[in-house]
Phi, psi and omega in degrees: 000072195276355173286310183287322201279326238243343176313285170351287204303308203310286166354279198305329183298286223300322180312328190275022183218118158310320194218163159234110194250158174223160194264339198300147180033070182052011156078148196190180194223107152306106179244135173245347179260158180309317200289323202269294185324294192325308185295341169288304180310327183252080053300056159336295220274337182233004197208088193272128150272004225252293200296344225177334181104179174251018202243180211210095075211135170312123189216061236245344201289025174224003169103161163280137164254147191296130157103341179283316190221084171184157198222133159320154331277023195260023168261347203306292203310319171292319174296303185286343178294305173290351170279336189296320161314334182219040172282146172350295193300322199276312180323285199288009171274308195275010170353268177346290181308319163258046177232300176298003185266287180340289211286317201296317176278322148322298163337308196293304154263010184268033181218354158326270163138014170202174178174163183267102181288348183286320192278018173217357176211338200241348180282324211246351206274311195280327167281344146309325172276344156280312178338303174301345216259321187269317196124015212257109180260333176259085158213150187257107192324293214298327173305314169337287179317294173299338181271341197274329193294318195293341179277338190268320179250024149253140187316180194280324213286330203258339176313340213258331156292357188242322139338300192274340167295306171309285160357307190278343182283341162279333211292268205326282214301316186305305162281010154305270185303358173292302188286301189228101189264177187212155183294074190203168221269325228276303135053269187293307196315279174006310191244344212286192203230128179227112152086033195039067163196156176264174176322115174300165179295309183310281187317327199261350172276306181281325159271019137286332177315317190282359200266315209258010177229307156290340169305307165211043169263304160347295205278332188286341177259314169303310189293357180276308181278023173241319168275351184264301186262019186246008191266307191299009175229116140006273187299304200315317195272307168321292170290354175265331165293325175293305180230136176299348201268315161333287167331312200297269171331325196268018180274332216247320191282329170290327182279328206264290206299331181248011183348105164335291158270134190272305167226171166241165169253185178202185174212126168313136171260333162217144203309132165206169176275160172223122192044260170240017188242119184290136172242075201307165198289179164068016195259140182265139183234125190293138176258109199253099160310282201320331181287295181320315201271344183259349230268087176358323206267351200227296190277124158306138163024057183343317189298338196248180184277114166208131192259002170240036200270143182261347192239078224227006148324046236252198188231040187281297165002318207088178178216191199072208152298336215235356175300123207306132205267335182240048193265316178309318187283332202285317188298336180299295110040295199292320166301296180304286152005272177310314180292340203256326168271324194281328190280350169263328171218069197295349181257038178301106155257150188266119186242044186275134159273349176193179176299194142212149194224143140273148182241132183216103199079025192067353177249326169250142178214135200191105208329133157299319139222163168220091218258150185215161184230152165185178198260141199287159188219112186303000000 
């Protein structure tokens, strides 16, 4: 993973300069220690997501995607809609299901005795479980999938046509459910009323967007980097089976050490300090979750995998207001998954020599394979 390592290698300069500045993609300021991240991520009023978006080069002329590249309070409406998809009760509801989504995609290889666990469980799992977690029946894993890779590896001027493509794959059902609604998230989208009218084809396009793009590119990359390092070890898979808080933890150390998304941007509202470094107003500034998340002064021996680390705070998530929304269903997603494979195949081995990551734009990362063996089960 000679792209990600040489990140890393970066990570680590820039730390040792409380701010930075690059000229690259219309130029921006680096914040890399944790501490410097962190305090931007909760300061909304001087580190705007709103003014420019959250993309890299700030770009907002192709539409926001909602609640993301939006600042209080006109983020609110957006925000509580999309927590309505993933409250307690809809977790727990939606268990079952993605424990049978899960055993269904197992089925498929499991009499192989090996498979690339990423092109066949960690890639296809997560976007079945939003599908499922909203109401969503007509839609095609592989169309996601293609439209969601084309929204990460096109420029911003082209993101906003590839918006309305996700968007139209929802639409029929979404007017579908207008006509004959059903006890379901997608439903709600349907009737709900934003400023007393519902939601345009533009709105309801861009906001499937955050489900279908952030939504399980995120969970398809932890849960990949959840398995390249918890299968080659024994006890670790044992004690994560046994007790949850093991799990738990050792979910939060695949987020924190590989963080999916590496930074979001903001844009200054007004000139302020970041340590001993002036940051004039209107400047777009990186937030590098992937740095923050490394950062000597804060993580005991940051590079490694330990799930039993005393400090586990990590920002992969994001933090704040903009703290990822659909982090509760990605940790539900991570959970079942492991437990559903160790439980189908309990002798899984990882025959990977090492991790290998795509890196795409410096912001998304995401294992390429986990290629595994195990003895076949008809």
């Amino acid at each position: 993973m000679r792209d990600l390592d040489e990140m890393y290698q970066l990570y680590g300069e820039l730390r040792s300069c409380p701010v930075s500045h690059s000229e690259a993609q219309g130029g921006f300021y680096w914040l890399s220690r944790y501490q410097d991240v962190r305090a931007a991520a909760l300061d909304y009023k001087q580190f705007s997501s709103g003014l420019k978006g959250v993309r890299l080069p700030a770009d907002v002329s192709t539409g926001r995607l909602p609640s993301i590249e939006m600042d209080p309070p006109e983020q609110g409406f957006w925000r509580r809609l999309y927590m309505e998809a993933v409250t307690p009760a809809k977790l727990k509801w939606v268990v079952p299901r993605l424990e049978a989504l899960a055993d269904g995609l197992i089925d498929r290889f499991a009499s192989a005795g090996e498979c690339d666990l990423v092109q066949e469980f960690t890639r296809p799992l997560p976007v079945l479980g939003i599908c499922e977690t909203i109401g969503m029946t007509g839609v095609s894993v592989e169309r996601i999938h293609e439209l969601a890779d084309r929204f990460t590896q096109s420029d911003v001027a082209t993101q906003g046509a590839v918006m309305q493509q996700i968007g139209m794959t929802v639409l029929q059902e979404i007017t579908e459910r207008r006509e004959r609604p059903r006890e379901d998230y997608l439903t709600r989208i349907a009737q709900v009323e934003f400023e007393g009218r519902l939601l345009t084809d533009g709105e309801l396009a861009t906001f499937m967007t955050g489900f279908f793009v952030a939504g399980h590119e995120t969970t398809t990359s932890a849960l990949g980097t959840l398995l390249l390092h918890t299968l080659p070890n024994p006890d670790l898979r044992a004690r994560m089976l046994a007790d949850d808080k093991v799990m738990t933890a050792a979910i939060e150390e695949s987020v924190r050490l590989f963080s999916p998304f590496q930074a979001f941007h903001r844009t200054t509202t007004a000139q302020g300090e970041v340590g001993e470094a002036t940051i004039p107003a209107d400047e777009t500034v990186r937030l590098c979750w992937g740095a923050a998340n490394r950062d000597p002064e804060v993580f005991d021996r940051p590079e490694e995998f330990d799930p039993d680390r005393a400090f586990t705070t990590h920002l992969g998530f994001g933090f704040g207001r903009h703290v990822c929304l659909g982090a509760p269903l990605a940790r539900v997603e991570m959970t079942i998954a492991f437990r559903q494979l160790l439980r189908r195949l309990p002798d899984v081995q990882l025959v990977e020599s090492g991790p290998d990551y795509h890196v795409e734009a410096g912001t998304l990362i995401a294992p390429k394979t986990c290629r595994v063996t195990f003895t076949p089960k008809p």
